[in-house]
C-alpha positions as CSV (number, residue, x, y, z in Angstrom):
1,X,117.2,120.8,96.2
2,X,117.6,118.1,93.7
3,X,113.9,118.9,92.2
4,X,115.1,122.7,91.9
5,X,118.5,121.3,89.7
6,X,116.1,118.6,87.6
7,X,113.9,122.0,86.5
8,X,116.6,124.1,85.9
9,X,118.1,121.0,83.6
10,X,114.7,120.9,81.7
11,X,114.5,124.7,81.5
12,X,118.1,125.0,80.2
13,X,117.2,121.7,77.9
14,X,114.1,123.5,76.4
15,X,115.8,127.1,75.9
16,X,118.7,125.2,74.0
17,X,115.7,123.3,71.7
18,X,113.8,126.5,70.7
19,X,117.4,128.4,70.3
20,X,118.5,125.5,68.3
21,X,115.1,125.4,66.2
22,X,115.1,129.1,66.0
23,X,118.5,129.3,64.4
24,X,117.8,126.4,61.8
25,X,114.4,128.1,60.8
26,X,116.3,131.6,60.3
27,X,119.8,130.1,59.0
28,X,121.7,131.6,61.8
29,X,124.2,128.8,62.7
30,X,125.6,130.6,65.5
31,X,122.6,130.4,67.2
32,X,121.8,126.9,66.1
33,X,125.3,125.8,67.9
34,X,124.8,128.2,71.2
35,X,121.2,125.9,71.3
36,X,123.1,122.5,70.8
37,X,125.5,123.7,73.2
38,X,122.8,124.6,75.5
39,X,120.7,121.7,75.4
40,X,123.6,119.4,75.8
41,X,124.3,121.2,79.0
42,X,120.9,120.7,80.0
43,X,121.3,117.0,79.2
44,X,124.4,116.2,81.1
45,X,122.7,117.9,84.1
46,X,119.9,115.8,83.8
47,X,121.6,113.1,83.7
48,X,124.5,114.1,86.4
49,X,121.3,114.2,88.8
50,X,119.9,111.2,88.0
51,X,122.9,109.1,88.6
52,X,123.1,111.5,91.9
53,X,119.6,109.6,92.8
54,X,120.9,106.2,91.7
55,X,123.6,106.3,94.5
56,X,121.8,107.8,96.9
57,X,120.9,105.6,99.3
58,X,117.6,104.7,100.4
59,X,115.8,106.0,103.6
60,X,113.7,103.7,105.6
């Protein structure tokens, strides 16, 4: 389970990069922001699952 929440943080982190990119190129800032937004989601889950690892304890 926690390998199918770290892909959907690095899908949702590289849909917000190319939204974010795409919107600079084009000089939509709406979509720039809706791909910071995104990304930063991605990143907090990321990193929500990694401290989930950090505390879970180890098995023997």
């Amino acid at each position: 389970m926690a390998a199918d929440k770290k892909a959907q943080a690095k899908t949702e982190q590289a849909k917000g990069k190319a939204k974010k990119v795409a919107g600079g190129a084009v000089g939509n800032e709406s979509l720039k922001a809706k791909g910071q937004a995104q990304e930063s989601k991605g990143d907090l889950r990321a990193a929500k699952e990694k401290t989930k690892d950090a505390i879970k304890p180890k098995s023997k």
